[in-house]
VMD Tcl script that draws the C-alpha trace (Angstrom):
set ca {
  {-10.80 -105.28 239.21}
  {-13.11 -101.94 239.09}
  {-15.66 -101.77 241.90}
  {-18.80 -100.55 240.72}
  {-21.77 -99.54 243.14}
  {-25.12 -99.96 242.26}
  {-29.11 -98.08 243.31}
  {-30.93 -100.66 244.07}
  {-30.96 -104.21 244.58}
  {-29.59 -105.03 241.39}
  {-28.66 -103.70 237.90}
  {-29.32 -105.95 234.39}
  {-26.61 -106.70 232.66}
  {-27.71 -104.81 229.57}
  {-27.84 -101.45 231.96}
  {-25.01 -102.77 233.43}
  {-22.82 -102.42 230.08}
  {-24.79 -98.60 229.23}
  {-23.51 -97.62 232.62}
  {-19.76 -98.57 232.09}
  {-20.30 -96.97 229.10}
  {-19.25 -100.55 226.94}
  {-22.45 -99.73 224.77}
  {-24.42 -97.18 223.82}
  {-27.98 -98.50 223.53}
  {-29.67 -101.36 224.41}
  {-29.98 -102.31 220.57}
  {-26.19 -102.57 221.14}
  {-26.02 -105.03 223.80}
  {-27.19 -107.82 222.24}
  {-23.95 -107.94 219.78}
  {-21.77 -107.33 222.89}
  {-22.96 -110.23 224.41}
  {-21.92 -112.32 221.93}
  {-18.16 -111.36 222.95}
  {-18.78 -113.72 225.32}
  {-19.12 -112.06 228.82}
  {-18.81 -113.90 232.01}
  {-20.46 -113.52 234.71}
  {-19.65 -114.95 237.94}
  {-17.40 -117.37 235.47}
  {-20.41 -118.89 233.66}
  {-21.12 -117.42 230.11}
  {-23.87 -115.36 230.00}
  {-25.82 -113.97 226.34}
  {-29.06 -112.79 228.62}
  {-29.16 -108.87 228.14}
  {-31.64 -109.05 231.63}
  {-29.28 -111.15 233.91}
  {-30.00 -109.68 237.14}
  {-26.55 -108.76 238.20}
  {-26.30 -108.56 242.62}
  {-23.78 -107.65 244.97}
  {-20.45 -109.45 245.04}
  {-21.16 -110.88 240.95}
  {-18.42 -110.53 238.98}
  {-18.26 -109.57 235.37}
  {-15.29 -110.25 233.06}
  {-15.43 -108.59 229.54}
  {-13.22 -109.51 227.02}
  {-11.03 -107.04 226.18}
  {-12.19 -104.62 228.54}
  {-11.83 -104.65 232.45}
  {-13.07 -106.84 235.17}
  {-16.01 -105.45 237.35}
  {-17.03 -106.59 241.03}
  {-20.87 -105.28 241.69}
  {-21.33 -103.23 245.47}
  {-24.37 -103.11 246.77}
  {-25.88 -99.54 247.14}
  {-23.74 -96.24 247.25}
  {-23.65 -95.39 251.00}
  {-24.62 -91.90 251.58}
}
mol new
graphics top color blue
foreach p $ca { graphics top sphere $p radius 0.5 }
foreach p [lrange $ca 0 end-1] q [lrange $ca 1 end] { graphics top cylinder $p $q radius 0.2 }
display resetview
């Protein structure tokens, strides 16, 4: 499972999937989603799922993803 930190409090899932670099754009995350992504194991199609610290995020096909909380300095 990758680690990933995040800025600030949280990260949507459609920025979340432009920052792994899964997608693009946002016009590409809505397609992505219907993959089937699950989040925290509940399917989730919302592009602006607020993702938090300690969610996980399985991708089909791709890797799993556990969210940090913000980058210490």
């Amino acid at each position: 499972m990758e680690e990933v930190s995040i800025e600030g409090e949280y990260i949507t899932l459609g920025q979340f999937l432009k920052k792994m670099g899964i997608v693009q754009t946002g016009g590409e995350v809505k397609a992505y989603l219907e993959k089937g992504i699950l989040v925290n194991n509940q399917l989730e199609m919302r592009r602006g799922k607020k993702l938090y610290a300690g969610d996980e995020i399985h991708i089909p096909g791709e890797k799993d993803y556990r969210i940090l909380g913000k980058a210490r300095e």
